[in-house]
C-alpha positions in Angstrom: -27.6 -17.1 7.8 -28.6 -19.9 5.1 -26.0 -22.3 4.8 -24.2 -21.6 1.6 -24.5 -24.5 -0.8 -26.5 -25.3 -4.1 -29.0 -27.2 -3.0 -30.6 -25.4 -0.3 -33.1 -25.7 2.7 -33.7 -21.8 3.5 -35.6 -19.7 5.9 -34.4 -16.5 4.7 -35.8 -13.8 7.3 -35.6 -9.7 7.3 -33.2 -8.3 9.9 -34.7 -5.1 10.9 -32.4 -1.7 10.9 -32.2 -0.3 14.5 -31.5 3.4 13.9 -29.8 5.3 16.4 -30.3 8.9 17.7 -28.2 11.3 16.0 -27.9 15.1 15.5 -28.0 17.4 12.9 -27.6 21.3 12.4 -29.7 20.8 8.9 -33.0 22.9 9.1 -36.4 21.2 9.6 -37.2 21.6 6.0 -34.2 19.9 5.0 -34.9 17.0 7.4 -38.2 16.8 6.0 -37.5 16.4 2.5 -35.1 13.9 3.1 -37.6 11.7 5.2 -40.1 12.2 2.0 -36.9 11.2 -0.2 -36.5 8.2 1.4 -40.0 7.3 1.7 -40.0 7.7 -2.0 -37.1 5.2 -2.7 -38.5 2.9 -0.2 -41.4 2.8 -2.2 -39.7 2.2 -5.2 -38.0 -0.5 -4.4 -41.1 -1.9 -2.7 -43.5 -1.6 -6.3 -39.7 -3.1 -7.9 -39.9 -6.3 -5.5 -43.8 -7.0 -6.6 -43.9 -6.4 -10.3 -45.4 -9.6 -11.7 -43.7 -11.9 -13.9 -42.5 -11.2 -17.4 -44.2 -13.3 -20.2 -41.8 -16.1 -21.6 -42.1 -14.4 -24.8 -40.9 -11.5 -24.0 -38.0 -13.0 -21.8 -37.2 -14.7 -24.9 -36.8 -11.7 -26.7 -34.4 -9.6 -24.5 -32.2 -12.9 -24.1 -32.0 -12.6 -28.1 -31.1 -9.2 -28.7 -28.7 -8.5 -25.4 -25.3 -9.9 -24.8 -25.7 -8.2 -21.1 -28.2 -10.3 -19.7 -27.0 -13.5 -17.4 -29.8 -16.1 -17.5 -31.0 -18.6 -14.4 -33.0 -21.5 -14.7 -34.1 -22.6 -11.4 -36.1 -25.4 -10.4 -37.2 -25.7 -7.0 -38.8 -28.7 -5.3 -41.1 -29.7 -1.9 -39.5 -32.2 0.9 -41.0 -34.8 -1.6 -39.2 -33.7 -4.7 -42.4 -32.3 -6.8 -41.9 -29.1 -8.2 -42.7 -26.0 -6.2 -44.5 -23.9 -9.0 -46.0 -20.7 -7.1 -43.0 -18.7 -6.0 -43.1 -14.7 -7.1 -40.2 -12.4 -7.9 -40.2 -11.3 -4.6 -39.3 -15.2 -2.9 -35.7 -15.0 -4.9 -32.7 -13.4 -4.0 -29.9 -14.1 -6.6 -25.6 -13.4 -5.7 -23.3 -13.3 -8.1 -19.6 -13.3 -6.1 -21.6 -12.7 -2.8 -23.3 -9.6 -4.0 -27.3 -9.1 -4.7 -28.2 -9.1 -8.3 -31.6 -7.4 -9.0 -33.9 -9.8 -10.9 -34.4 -8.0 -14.3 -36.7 -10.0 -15.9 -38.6 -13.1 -14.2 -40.9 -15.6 -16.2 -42.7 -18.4 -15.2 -43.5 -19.6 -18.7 -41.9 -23.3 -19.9 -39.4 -22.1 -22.3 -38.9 -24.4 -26.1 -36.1 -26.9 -25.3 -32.7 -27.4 -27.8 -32.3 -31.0 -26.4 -29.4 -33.5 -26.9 -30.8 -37.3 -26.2 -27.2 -39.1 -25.5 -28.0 -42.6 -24.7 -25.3 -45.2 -22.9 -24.7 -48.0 -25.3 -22.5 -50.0 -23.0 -25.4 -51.0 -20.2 -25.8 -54.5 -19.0 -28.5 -57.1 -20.7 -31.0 -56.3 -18.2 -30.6 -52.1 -18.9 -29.8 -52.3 -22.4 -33.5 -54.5 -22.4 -35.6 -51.6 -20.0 -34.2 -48.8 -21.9 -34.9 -50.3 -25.6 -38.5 -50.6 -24.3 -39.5 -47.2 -22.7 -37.1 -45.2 -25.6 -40.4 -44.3 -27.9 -41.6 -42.6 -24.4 -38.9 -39.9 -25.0 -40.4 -38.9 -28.8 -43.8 -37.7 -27.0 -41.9 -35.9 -24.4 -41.1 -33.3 -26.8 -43.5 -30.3 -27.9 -43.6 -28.9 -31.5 -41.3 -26.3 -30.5 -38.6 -28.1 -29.2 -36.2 -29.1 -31.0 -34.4 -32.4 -30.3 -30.9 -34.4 -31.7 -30.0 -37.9 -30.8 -26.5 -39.4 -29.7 -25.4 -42.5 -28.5 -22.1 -43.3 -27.0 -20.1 -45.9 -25.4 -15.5 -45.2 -26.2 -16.6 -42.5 -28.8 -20.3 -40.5 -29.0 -22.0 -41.0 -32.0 -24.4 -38.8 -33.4 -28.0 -41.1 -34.9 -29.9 -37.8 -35.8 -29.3 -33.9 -35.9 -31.5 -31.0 -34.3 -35.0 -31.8 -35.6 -38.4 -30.2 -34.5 -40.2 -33.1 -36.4 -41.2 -36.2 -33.1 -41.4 -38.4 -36.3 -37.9 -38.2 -37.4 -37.0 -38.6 -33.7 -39.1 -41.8 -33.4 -37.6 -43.2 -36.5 -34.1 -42.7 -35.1 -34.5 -43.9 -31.6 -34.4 -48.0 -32.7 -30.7 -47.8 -34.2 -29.9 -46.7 -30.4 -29.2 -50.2 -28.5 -30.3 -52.4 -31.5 -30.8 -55.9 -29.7 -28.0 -57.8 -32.0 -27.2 -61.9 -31.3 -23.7 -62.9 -31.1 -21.8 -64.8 -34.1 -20.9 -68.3 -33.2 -18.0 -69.4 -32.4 -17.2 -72.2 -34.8 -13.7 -74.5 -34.4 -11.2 -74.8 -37.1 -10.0 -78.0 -38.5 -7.6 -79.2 -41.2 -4.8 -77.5 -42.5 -1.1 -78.5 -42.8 -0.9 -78.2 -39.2 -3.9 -79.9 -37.3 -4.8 -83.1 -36.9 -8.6 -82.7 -37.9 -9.4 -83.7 -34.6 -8.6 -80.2 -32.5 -9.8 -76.6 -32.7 -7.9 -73.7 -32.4 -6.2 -72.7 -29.6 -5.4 -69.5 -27.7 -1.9 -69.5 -25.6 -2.0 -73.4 -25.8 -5.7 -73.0 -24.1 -8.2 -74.4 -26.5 -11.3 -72.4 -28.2 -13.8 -73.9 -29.5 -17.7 -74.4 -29.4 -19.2 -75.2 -25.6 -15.6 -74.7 -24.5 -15.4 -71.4 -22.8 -11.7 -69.1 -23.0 -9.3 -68.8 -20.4 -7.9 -65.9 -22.1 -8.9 -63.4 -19.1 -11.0 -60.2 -20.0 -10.8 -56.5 -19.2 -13.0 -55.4 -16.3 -11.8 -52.2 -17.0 -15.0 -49.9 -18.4 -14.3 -48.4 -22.0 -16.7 -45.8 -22.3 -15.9 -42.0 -22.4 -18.5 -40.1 -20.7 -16.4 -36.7 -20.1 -16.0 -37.0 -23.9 -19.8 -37.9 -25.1 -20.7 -35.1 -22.8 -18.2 -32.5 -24.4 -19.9 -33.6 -28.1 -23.0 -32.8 -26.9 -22.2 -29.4 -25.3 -20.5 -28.7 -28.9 -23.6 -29.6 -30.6 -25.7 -27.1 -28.3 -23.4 -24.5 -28.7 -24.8 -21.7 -30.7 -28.4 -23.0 -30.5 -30.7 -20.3 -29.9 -30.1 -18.1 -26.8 -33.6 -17.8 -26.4 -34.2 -21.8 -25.6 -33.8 -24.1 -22.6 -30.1 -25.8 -23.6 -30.1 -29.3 -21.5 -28.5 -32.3 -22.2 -30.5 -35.5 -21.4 -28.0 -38.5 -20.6 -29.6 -42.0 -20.2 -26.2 -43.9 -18.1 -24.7 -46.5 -15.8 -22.4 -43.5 -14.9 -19.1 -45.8 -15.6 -16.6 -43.5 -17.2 -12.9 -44.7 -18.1 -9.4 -42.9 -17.9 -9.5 -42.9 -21.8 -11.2 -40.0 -22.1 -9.3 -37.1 -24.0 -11.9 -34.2 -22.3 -11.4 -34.3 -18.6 -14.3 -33.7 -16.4 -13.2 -29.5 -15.8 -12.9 -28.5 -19.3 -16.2 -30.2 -19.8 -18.1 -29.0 -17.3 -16.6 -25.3 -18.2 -18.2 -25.6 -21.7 -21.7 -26.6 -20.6 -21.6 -23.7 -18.3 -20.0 -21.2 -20.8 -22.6 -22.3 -23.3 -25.6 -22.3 -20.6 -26.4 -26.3 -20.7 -28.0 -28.2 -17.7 -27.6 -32.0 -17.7 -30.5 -34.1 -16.4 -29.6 -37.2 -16.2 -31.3 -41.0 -16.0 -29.4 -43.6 -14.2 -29.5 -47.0 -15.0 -27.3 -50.0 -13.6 -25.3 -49.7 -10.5 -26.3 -46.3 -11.2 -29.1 -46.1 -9.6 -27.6 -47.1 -6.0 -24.6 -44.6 -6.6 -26.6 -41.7 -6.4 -24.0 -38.5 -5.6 -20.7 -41.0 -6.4 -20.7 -40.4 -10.2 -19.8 -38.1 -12.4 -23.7 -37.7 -14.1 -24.1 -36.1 -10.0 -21.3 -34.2 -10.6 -22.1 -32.5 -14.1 -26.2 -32.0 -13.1 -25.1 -30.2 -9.4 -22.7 -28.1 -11.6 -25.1 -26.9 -14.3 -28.3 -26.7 -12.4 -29.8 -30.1 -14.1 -30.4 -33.3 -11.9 -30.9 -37.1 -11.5 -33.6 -39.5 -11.4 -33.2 -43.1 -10.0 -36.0 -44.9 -11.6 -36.0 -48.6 -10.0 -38.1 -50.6 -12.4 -39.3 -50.3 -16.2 -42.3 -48.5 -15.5 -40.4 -46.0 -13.4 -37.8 -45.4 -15.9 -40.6 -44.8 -18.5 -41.8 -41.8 -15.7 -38.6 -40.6 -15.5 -38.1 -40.0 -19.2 -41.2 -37.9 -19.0 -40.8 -35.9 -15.9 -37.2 -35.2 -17.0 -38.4 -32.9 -19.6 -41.5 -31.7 -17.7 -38.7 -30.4 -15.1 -36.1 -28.8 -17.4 -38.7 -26.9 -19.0 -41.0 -25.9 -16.8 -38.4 -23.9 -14.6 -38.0 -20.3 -13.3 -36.5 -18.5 -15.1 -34.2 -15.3 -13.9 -32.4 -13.0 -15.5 -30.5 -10.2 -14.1 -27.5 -7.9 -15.7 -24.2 -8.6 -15.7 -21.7 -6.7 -14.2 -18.7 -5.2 -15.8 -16.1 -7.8 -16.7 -12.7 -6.4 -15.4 -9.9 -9.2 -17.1 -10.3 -11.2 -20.5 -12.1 -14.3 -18.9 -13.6 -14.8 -15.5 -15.9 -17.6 -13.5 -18.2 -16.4 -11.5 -19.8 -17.6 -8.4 -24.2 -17.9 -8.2 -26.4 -18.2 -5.8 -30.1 -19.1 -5.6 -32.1 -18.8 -2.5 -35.6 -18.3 -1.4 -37.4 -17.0 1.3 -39.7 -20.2 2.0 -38.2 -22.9 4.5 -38.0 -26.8 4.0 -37.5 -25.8 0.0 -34.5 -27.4 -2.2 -33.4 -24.9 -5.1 -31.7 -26.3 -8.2 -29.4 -23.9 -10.4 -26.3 -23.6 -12.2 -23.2 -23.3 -9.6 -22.2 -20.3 -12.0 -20.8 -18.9 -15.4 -18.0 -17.5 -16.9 -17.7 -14.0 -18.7 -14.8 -12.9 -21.0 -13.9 -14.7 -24.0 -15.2 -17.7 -24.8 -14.0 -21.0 -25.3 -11.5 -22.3 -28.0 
């Protein structure tokens, strides 16, 4: 048995049926119309398991016009983390709670993206200077189809541009995220009633002044809401078109503070409610934290993922092979069961039947009302 998890390293095999002897008072005929009835299904269910994949078009369309259908978007990589891109149908099995799901409709095809670009404003020097430099990368990731909007965040998220299709307006917007700004001088006072002309001000009797540095002691605590700048951006998908690729693409040291009015549950619920996978680019300490932080967190949950680039060059990769990956997935869709109680999470499960394989895919989904 595969070991039950998200990512997954399966070598899914066929246990064979042993049939006992038994006995029957049915007459031959009987027996052999049965046989033939079974050889039928068998059949069936054989032609079922190699149909070939659906066009992305017309997986678009049926995720338009039915409420019914539960979509999947898996993305599946080698022992060297490139993408795994010939798997059939047939290499999938799909749970929901534990059970089988047959695969209604399977596509191949990249699907059109509705993209939020949220972008950590609160990096070190050193990231805030890679980042501003490979940031124009990001506006010729995108295809005419997609359509992208723009967000920056560090205690509250900020929104620089709304869903556009047009890579101009995008490429316009990008420089008013982590705008390289000088600090004022800090200048002394002198004269007034109550100085002697000679001394600058003074802080708790310690004094300020230019070349003389503060003793007043700063917060090391981080400031910067990420539960909350992802919540905006989940809102912001929500509603988008059913029949595109919601992702959230979060550029981040992965520091997060205890100011954050969204905790990281009721965030996570609505990005999986509303069908968002978070890919996410880590920066900073980030990038030696891999699994610690809550950008690991959010991308196992949803199905997205993280990239560690190490140097400039490599983050300017990474911006481009994040979008290559979340829209060039699998895609499966299969039909929902019946919904017994108002709201309910439910459990899925992505395997396939080729060893040394890891499978990405969101943990699960929730069915009943939605959201307030």
């Amino acid at each position: 048995m595969p070991t039950k998890s998200r990512i997954q390293l399966v070598g899914m095999t066929r246990t064979p049926h042993r049939h006992g002897r038994r006995r029957s008072l049915a007459p031959p005929l009987a027996g052999l119309a049965a046989a033939w009835l079974a050889l039928a299904c068998s059949a069936s269910l054989a032609l079922s398991a190699q149909a070939p994949a659906d066009s992305g078009e017309e997986v678009r369309y049926h995720l338009r016009t039915r409420i019914d259908l539960v979509v999947v978007p898996v993305t599946v990589k080698d022992a060297r983390g490139e993408l795994v891109t010939d798997l059939r149908r047939e290499d999938f099995q799909l749970t929901e709670n534990g059970l089988v799901q047959p695969i209604r409709y399977f596509s191949v095809d990249p699907f059109p993206l509705s993209a939020v670009v949220l972008v950590d404003e609160a990096l070190s020097a050193s990231g805030q200077k890679a980042v501003r430099e490979v940031l124009p990368v990001l506006a010729s990731a995108f295809g005419p189809q997609d359509e992208v909007a723009l967000f920056a965040f560090d205690t509250y998220p900020r929104q620089e541009l709304d869903f556009t299709q047009e890579t101009e307006q995008l490429s316009q917007a990008l420089p008013r995220v982590l705008k390289e700004e000088t600090p004022p001088a800090v200048t002394g006072v002198g004269g007034g009633p109550m100085s002697s002309g000679q001394e600058g001000p003074r802080i708790n009797t310690a004094p300020v002044g230019p070349g003389i540095p503060s003793t007043t002691p700063k917060s090391a605590t981080p400031q910067k809401c990420q539960h909350d700048a992802l919540f905006a951006a989940g809102m912001a998908l929500r509603g988008r078109e059913r029949g595109r690729r919601r992702v959230v693409f979060i550029i981040s040291d992965g520091l997060n503070s205890k100011l954050n009015v969204h905790k990281y549950e009721e965030t996570r619920d609505l990005l999986l409610a509303e069908g968002v996978s978070v890919y996410a680019v880590a920066v900073d300490n980030a990038r030696f934290a891999l699994g610690t932080t809550g950008l690991s967190d959010y991308a196992h949950a949803t199905g997205g993922d993280v990239l560690t680039p190490m140097n400039t060059e490599a983050l300017a990769a990474a911006l481009g092979r994040v979008t290559e990956q979340a829209r060039y997935q699998y895609t499966l869709a299969y039909v929902r069961p019946p919904a017994p109680g108002p709201r309910e999470y439910r459990r899925i499960e992505v395997q396939v039947r080729r060893s040394a394989l890891s499978v990405l895919a969101p943990e699960g989904y929730f069915v009943g009302l939605p959201l307030d």
